[in-house]
C-alpha positions as CSV (number, residue, x, y, z in Angstrom):
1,X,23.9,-13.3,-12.1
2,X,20.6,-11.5,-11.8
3,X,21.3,-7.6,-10.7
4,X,17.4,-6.5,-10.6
5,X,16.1,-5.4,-6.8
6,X,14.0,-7.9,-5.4
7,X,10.2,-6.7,-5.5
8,X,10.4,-5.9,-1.9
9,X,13.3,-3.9,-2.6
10,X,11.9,-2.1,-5.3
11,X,8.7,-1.1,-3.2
12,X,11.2,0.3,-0.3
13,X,12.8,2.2,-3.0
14,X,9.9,3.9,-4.5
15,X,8.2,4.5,-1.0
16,X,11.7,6.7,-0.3
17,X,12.1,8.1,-3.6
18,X,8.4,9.7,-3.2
19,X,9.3,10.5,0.5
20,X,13.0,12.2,-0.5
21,X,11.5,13.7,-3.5
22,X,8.1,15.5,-1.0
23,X,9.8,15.6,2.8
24,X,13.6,15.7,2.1
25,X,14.2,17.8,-1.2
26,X,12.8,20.9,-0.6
27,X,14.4,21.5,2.6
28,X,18.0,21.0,1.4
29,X,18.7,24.7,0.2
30,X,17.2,25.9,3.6
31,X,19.1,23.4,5.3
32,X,22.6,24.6,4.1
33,X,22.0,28.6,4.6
34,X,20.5,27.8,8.0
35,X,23.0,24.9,8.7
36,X,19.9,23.3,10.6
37,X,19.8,20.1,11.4
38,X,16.3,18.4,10.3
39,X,14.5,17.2,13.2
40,X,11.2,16.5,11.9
41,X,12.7,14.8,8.5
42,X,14.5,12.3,11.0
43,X,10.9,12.1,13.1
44,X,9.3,10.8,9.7
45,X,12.0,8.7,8.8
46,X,11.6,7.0,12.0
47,X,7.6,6.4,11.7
48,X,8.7,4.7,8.2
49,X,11.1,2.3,9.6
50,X,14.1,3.8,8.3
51,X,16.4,4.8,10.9
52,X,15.9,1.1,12.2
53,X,16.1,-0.6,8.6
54,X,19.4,-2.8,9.8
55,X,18.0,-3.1,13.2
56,X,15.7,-6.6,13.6
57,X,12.4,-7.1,13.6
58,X,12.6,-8.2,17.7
59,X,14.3,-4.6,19.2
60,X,11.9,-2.8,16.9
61,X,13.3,-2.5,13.5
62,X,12.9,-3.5,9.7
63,X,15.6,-6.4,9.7
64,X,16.7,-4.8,6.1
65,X,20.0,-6.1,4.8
66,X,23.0,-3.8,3.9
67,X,21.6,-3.5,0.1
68,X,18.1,-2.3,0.7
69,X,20.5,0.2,2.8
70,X,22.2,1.3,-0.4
71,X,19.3,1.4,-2.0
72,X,17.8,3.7,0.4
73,X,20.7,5.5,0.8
74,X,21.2,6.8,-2.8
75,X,17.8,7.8,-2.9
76,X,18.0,10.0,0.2
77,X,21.3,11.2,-0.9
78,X,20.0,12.3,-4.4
79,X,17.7,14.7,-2.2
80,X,20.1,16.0,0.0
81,X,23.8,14.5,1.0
82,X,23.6,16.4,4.6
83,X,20.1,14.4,5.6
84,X,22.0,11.3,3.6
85,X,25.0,11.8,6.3
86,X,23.0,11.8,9.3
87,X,21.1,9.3,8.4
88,X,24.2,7.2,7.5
89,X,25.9,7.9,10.6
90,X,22.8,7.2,13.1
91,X,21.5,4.1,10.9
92,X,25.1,2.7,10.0
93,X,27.3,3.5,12.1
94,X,25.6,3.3,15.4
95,X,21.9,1.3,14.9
96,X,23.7,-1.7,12.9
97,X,27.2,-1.6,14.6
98,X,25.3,-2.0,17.9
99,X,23.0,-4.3,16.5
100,X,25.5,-6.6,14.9
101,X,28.0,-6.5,18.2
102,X,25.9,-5.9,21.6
103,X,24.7,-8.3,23.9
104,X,21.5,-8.9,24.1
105,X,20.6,-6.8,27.2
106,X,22.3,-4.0,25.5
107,X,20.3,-4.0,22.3
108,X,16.9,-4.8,24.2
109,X,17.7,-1.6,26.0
110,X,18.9,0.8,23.3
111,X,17.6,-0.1,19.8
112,X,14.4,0.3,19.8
113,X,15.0,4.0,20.8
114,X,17.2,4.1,18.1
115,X,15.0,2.6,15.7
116,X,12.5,4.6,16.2
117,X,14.1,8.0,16.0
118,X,13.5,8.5,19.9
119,X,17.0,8.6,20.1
120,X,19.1,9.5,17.2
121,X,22.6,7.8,17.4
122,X,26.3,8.0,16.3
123,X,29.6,6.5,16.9
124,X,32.6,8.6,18.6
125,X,36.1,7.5,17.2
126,X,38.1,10.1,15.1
127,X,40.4,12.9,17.6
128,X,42.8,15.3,16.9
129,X,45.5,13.2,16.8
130,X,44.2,10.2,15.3
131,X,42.2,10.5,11.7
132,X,43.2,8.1,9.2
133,X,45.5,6.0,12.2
134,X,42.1,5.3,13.9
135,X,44.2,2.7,15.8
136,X,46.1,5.6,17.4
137,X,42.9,6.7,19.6
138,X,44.4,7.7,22.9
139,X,40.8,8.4,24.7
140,X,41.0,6.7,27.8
141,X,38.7,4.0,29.8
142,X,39.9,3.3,33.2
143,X,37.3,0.9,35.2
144,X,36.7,1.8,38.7
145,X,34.6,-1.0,40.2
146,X,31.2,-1.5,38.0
147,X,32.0,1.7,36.1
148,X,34.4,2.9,33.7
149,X,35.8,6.4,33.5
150,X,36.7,8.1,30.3
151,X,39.0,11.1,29.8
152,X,39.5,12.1,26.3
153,X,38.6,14.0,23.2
154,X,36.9,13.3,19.9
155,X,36.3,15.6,17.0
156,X,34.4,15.2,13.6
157,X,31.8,13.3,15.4
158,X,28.2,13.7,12.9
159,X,25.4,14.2,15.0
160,X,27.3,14.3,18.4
161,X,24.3,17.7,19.0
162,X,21.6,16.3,18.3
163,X,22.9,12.8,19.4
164,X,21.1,10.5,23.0
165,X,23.8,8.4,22.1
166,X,27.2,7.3,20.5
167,X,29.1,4.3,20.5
168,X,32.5,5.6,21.9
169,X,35.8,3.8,21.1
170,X,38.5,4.2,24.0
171,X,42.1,2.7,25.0
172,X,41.7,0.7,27.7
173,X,45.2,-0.8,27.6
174,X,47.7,1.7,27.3
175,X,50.6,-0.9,26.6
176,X,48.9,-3.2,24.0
177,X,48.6,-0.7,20.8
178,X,45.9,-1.8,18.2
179,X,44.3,-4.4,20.4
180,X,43.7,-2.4,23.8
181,X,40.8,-0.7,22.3
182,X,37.1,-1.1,23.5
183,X,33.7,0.3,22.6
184,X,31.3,1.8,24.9
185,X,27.5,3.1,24.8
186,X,28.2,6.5,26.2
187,X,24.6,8.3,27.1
188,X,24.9,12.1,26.0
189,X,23.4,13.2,29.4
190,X,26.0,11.5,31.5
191,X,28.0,13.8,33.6
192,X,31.2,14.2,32.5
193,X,30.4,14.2,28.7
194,X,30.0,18.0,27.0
195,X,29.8,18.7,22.8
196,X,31.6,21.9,21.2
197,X,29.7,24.0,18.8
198,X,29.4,22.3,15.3
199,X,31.7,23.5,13.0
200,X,31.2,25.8,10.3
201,X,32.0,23.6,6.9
202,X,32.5,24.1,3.9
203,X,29.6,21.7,2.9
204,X,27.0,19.0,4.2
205,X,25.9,22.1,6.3
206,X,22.8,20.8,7.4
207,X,24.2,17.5,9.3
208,X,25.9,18.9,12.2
209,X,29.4,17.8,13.2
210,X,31.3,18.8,16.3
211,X,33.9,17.6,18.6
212,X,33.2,15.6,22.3
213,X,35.1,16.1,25.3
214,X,35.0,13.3,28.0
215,X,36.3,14.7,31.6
216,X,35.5,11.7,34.1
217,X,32.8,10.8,32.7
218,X,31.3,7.3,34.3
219,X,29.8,4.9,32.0
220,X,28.2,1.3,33.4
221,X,30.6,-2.0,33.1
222,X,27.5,-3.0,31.7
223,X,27.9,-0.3,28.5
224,X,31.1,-2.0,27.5
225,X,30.4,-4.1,24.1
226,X,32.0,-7.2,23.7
227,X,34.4,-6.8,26.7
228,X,37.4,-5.2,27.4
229,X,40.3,-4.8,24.2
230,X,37.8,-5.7,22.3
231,X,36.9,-3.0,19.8
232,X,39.5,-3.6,17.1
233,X,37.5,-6.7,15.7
234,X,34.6,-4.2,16.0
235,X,36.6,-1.6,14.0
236,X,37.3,-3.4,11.3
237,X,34.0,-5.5,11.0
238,X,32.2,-2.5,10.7
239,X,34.2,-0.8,8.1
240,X,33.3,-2.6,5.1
241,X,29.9,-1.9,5.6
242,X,30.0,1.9,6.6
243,X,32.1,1.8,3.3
244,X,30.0,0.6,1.2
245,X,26.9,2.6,2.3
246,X,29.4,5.6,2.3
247,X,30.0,4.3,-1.7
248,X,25.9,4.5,-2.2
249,X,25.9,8.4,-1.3
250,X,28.5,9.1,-3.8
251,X,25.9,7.4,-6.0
252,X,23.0,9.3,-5.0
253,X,24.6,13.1,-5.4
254,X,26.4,11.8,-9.0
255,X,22.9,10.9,-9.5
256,X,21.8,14.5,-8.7
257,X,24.2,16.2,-10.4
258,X,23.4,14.3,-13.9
259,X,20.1,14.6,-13.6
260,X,20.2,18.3,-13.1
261,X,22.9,18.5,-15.9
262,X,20.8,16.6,-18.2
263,X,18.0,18.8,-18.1
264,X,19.8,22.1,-18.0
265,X,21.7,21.0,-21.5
266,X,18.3,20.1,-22.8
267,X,16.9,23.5,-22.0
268,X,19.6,25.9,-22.6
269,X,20.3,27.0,-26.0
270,X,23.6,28.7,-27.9
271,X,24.3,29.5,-31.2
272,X,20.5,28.2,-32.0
273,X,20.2,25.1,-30.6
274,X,20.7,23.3,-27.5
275,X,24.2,22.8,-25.6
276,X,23.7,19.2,-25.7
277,X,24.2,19.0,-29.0
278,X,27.3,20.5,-28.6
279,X,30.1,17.1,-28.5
280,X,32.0,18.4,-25.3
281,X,29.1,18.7,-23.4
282,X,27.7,15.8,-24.2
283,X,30.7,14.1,-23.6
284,X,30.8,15.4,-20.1
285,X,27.5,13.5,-19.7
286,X,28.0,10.7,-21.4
287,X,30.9,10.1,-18.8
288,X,29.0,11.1,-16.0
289,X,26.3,8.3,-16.7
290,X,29.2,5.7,-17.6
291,X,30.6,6.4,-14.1
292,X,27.6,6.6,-12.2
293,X,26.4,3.0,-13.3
294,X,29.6,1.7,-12.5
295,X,29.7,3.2,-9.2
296,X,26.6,1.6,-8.7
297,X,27.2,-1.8,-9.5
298,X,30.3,-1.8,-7.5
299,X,28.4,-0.6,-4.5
300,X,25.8,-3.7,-4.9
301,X,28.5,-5.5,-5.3
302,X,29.7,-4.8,-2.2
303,X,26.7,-5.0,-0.6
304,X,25.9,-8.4,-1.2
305,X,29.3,-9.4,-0.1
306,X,28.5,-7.7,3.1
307,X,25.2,-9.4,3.4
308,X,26.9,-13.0,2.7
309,X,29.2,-12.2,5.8
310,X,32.1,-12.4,3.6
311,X,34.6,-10.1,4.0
312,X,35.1,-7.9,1.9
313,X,38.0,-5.0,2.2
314,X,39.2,-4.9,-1.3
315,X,35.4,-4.1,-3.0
316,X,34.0,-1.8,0.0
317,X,37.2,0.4,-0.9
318,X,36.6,0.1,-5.1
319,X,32.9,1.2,-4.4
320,X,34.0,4.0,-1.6
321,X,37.1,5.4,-3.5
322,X,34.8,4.9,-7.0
323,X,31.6,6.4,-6.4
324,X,33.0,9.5,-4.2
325,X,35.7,10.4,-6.3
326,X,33.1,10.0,-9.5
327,X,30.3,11.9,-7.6
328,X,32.8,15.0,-7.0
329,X,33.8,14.9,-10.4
330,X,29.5,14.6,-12.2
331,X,29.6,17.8,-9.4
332,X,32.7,19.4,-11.1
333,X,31.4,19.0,-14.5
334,X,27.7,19.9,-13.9
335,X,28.9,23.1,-12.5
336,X,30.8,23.2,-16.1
337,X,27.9,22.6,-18.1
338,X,25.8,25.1,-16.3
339,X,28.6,27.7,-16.7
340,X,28.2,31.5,-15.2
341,X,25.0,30.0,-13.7
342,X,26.6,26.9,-11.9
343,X,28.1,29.0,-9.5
344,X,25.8,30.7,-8.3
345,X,23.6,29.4,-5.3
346,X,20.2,29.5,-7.1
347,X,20.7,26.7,-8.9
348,X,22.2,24.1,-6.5
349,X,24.9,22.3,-8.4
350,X,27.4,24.3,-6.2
351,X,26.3,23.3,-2.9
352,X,26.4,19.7,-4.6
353,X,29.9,20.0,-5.2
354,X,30.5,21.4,-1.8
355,X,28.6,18.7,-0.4
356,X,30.6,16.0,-2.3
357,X,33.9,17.2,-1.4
358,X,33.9,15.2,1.9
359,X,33.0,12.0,0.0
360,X,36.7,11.8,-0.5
361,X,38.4,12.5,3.1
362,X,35.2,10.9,5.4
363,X,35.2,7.4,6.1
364,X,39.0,6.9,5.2
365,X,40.4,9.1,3.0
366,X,40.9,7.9,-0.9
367,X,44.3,7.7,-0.2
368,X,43.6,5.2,2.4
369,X,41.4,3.5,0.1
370,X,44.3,2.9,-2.0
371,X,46.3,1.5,0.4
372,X,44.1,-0.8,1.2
373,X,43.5,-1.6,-2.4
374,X,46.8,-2.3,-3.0
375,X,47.7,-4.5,0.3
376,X,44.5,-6.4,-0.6
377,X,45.9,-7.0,-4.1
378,X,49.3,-8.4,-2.8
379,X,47.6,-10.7,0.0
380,X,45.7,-11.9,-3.1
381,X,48.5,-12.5,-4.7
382,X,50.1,-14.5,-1.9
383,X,47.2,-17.0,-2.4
384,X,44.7,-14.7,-0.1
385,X,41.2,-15.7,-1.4
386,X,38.9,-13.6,-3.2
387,X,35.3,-13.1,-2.3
């Protein structure tokens, strides 16, 4: 097994570390006290190709594959998690969802908007009823000659402000549970659709998140992907990959945190001589690194599963529950190391650990994870194959 980056690879990931480290980093401090969303970071990314790296090369993107996304992804999210988040949510969950399951009319129309930055993107499924039982939604799509109407609610929808589009999952079969769901390309300027303020969060301030409120709001026959009840497949195609993308942020902001850790240790001094040498805290960072390279080759792991088109349930949720849960903890710890200092604003590790916290609960909860983990372990031991 060969795990080095392909050149290619390795180019896209120096371009964005240079670009992260000069565009995206020194806005992230700013970005959490304002809780501003950064328009003119997302207008560069767009002019590199980024926000249409899973789009292909004939509606106007890069063609990337799900680990040059990872690769890109840690990097951004070693800059700033919020900017990681959006960009996750517009180049994920909408650009490569829509991209992997629209007809061909629909992705001539939409993507290269979408790949460009024109448009920034985002997919509508969470509401107040349903968050980890996604297959409880109880939005509905009622189809009224070549339209359908949809009356419903949504909430902890990233980038539903700043948003021309998301991809909208409904009920449109009230009486056939799981499989009466379907996915629709709702534009944000169609009557009927309105957003609700973001919400004030605890962290990953500057990607904004709000809820979406649907009151008759008419969206083409021709918006529907796939066809009608068809959006469970969708669902669960689509979640091994926003997993595993999900997993590569957790990378990025462990990443952070060590890196910021490491240096601090090396710097501060205590007794005459520098708090590294002290066994505990380099013991903390010894652990950190351990978990951080783990987290990582789980995440390529799952990546290139993803890529093969195998599925892949089992080692999208090791990566997702992994590198989150390890990220929150390298935050935990660097704010340790840093002591008195670490929790004060000035030095950063504190919003990292704010940021992190969501790691866990977005994307399916850890908990969920471990279900999943766990069902995929007996189905394998039923004679289920393993990737």
């Amino acid at each position: 097994m060969d795990f080095r980056l392909s050149e290619e690879q390795r180019e896209m990931q120096a371009m964005v570390r240079r670009f992260a480290q000069t565009e995206i980093a020194p806005l992230a401090r700013q970005l959490d006290e304002e809780e501003r969303f950064p328009a003119e970071t997302f207008h560069k990314m767009g002019e590199l190709g980024l926000l249409g790296l899973l789009v292909p090369e004939e509606y106007g993107g890069v063609g990337g594959d799900v680990l040059t996304m990872c690769v890109v992804t840690e990097e951004i999210a070693y800059a700033c998690s919020s900017t990681a988040l959006s960009f996750l949510a517009h180049a994920t969950l909408c650009c490569h969802n829509l991209a992997c399951n629209g007809s061909h009319e629909q992705k001539a129309k939409y993507l290269p908007d979408l790949a460009s930055g024109k448009v920034l993107g985002g997919i509508a499924m969470t509401e107040p009823g349903a968050g980890s039982d996604a297959l409880g939604l109880q939005t509905s799509a009622v189809r009224v000659g070549d339209e359908y109407v949809l009356n419903g609610s949504k909430t902890f929808i990233t980038n539903a402000s700043v948003a021309g589009e998301l991809l909208v999952y409904a009920r449109t079969d009230k009486d056939a549970g799981p499989r009466g769901l379907s996915q629709f390309i709702v534009e944000m300027d169609t009557p009927g659709v309105s957003v609700g303020k973001p919400f004030k969060k605890m962290g990953m301030r500057g990607s904004p998140t709000s809820e979406v409120f649907f009151e008759d709001c008419r969206v083409p026959a021709a918006n529907l992907v796939q066809g009608e009840n068809q959006a469970l497949g969708i669902l669960l195609g689509g979640l091994d990959v926003e997993r595993t993308v999900g997993a590569a942020m957790g990378v990025g902001g462990g990443r952070a945190a060590l890196d910021r850790s490491l240096k601090y240790a090396q710097e501060r001094t205590q007794f005459g001589q520098p708090i590294i040498m002290f066994e505990m805290v380099a013991e903390k960072l010894a652990d950190m690194a351990m978990n951080i390279e783990a987290a990582r080759l789980l995440t390529q792991k799952a990546a290139v599963l993803c890529d093969a088109g195998v599925r892949c349930s089992a080692e999208a949720s090791y990566a997702k529950l992994f590198a989150t849960e390890s990220c929150q903890k390298a935050c935990n710890d660097a704010i340790q190391i840093f002591g008195g200092y670490g929790y004060m604003q000035e030095y950063e590790v504190e919003r990292m650990l704010r940021d992190a916290r969501v790691g866990t609960i977005g994307g399916g909860t850890s908990e969920i994870q471990r279900l999943i983990i766990v069902k995929e372990l007996v189905k394998r031991s039923m004679g289920g194959t393993q990737p």
